[in-house]
C-alpha positions as CSV (number, residue, x, y, z in Angstrom):
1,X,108.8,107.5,121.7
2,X,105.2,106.2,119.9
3,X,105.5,103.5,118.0
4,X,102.9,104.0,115.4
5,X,102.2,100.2,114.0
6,X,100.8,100.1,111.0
7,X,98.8,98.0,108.0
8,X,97.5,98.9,104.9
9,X,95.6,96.3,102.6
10,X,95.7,97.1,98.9
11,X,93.8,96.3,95.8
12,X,94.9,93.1,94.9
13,X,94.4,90.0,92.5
14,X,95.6,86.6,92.0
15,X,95.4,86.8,87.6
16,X,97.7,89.7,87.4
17,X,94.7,92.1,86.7
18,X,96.6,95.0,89.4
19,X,100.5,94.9,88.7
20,X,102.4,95.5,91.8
21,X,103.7,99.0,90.7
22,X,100.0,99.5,90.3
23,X,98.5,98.3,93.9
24,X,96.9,101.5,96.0
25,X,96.0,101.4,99.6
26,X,92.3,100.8,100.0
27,X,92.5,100.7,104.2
28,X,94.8,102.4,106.4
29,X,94.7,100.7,110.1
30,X,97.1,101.9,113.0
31,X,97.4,102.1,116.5
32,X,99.7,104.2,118.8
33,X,101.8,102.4,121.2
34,X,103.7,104.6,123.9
35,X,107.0,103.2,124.8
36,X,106.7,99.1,124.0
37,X,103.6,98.9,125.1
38,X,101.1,97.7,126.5
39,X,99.8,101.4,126.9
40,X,97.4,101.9,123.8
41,X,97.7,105.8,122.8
42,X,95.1,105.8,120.0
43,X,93.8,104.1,116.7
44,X,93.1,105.3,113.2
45,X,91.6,103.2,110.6
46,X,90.3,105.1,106.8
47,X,89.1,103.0,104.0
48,X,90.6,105.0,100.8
49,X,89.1,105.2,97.5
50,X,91.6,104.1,94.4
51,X,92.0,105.7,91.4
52,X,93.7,103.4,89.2
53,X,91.9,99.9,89.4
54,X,88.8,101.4,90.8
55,X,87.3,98.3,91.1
56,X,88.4,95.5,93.3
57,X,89.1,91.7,92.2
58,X,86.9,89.1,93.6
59,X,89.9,88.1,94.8
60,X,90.6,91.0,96.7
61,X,87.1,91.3,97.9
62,X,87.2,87.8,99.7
63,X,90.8,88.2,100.8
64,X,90.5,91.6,103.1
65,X,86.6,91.6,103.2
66,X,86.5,94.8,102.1
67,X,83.4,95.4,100.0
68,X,83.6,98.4,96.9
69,X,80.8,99.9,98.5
70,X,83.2,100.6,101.6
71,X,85.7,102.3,99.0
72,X,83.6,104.0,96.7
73,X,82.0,105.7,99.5
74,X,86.0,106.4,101.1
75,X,87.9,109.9,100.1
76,X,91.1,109.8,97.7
77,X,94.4,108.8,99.3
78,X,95.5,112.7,99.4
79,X,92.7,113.2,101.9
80,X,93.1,110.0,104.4
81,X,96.8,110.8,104.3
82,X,96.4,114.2,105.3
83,X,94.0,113.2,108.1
84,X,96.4,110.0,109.0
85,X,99.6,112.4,108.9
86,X,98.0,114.9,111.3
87,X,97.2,111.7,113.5
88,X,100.6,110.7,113.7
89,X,101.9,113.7,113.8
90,X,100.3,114.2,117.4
91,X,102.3,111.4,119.1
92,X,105.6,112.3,120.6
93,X,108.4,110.9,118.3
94,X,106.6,108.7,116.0
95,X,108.1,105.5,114.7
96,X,106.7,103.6,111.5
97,X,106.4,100.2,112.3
98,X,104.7,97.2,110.5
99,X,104.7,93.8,110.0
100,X,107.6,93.1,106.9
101,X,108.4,96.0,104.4
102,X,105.6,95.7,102.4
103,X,103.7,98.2,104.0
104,X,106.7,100.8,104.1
105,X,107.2,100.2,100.5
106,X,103.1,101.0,99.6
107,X,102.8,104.2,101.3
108,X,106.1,105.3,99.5
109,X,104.8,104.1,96.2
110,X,101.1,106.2,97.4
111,X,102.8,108.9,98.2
112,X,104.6,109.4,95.1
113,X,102.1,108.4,92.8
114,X,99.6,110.8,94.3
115,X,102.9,113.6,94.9
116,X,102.3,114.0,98.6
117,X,104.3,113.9,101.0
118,X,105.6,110.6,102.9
119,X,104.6,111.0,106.5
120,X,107.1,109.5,108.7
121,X,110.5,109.7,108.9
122,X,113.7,107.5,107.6
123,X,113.1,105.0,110.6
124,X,111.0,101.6,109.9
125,X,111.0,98.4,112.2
126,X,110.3,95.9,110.6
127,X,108.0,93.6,113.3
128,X,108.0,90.9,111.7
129,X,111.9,90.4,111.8
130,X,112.5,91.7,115.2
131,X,109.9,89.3,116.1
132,X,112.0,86.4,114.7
133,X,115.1,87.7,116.6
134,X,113.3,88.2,120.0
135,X,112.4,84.6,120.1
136,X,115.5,82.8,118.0
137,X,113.6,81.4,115.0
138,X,115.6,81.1,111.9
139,X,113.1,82.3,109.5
140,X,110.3,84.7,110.3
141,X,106.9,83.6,110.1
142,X,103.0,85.0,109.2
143,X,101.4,86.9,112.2
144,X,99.2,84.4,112.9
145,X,101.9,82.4,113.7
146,X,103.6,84.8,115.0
147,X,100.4,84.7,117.6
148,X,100.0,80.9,118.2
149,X,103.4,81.0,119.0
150,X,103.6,82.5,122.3
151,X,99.9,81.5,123.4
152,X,98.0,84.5,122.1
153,X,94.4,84.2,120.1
154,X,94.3,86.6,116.3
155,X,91.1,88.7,117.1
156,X,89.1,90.0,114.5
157,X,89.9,89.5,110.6
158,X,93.0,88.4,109.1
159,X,93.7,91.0,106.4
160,X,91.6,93.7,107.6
161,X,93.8,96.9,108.5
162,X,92.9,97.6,111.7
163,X,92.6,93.9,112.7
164,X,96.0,93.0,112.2
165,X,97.6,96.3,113.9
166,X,95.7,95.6,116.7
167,X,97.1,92.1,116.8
168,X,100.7,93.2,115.8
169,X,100.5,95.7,119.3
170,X,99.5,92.3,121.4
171,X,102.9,91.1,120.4
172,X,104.8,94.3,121.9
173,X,105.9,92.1,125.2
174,X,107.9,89.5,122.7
175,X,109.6,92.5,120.5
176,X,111.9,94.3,123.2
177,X,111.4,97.4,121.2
């Protein structure tokens, strides 16, 4: 089994500018962990162009650091999926897992939006909760704090794809997958 850990960033404001139903992955980041880790199978990470607020909020711009130059210069969503489906699709038994549901429920509004297929299967763990059960706290927390608390540094930038499904795999030891 590969558990494919994943995190998208979206566009984004803070005035209401991009309704929810209207949010659109602009960065796909993942990594491939065989078995429950620490053996690292592979990364993807895609910047994706959107189509309805084609413009990102300042907001959005200082929250993921993702500049519109990176996502004007991305393909569509069709495209990076295909190429990100064909990346999963090349790990024995993928499992789609991320840090809350958000991230499940964004690639499911995507896919439908743009009428493509969803690329994983019916099975999602949710990290973030299975993180709260491995270690007995009554409420689940950020993954930053998820971090501080068993001793482990964030590395790179908080809100940045790739960054944070890097940093979701360090955790693999404290999820008994």
């Amino acid at each position: 089994m590969t558990y494919i850990i994943v995190d998208f960033e979206a566009t984004c404001s803070d005035r209401n500018e991009v309704p929810r139903e209207e949010m659109e992955i602009i960065e796909i980041g993942a990594v491939a962990l065989w078995q429950n880790g620490p053996d690292l199978r592979g990364e993807f990470q895609s910047f994706v162009k959107p189509t309805r607020h084609p413009v990102l909020t300042d907001f959005c711009r200082r929250l993921t650091s993702i500049t519109q130059k990176k996502v004007e210069a991305a393909d569509p969503f069709p495209a990076v999926l295909e190429r990100f489906a064909a990346w999963i699709q090349s790990f024995d038994s993928p499992v789609f897992c991320s840090w809350g549901d958000y991230d499940r429920y964004q690639l499911q509004q995507d896919c439908a939006y743009h009428d493509v297929p969803y690329p994983f299967g019916e099975e999602h763990i949710n990290i973030k909760t299975r993180f709260a059960g491995s270690l007995n706290l009554r409420k689940a927390c950020g993954l930053e704090q998820a971090l501080r608390r068993v001793g482990l540094p964030f590395e790179g930038t908080p809100h940045r794809g790739i960054d944070d499904a890097r940093n979701m795999a360090n955790l693999s030891g404290y999820l008994f997958f």
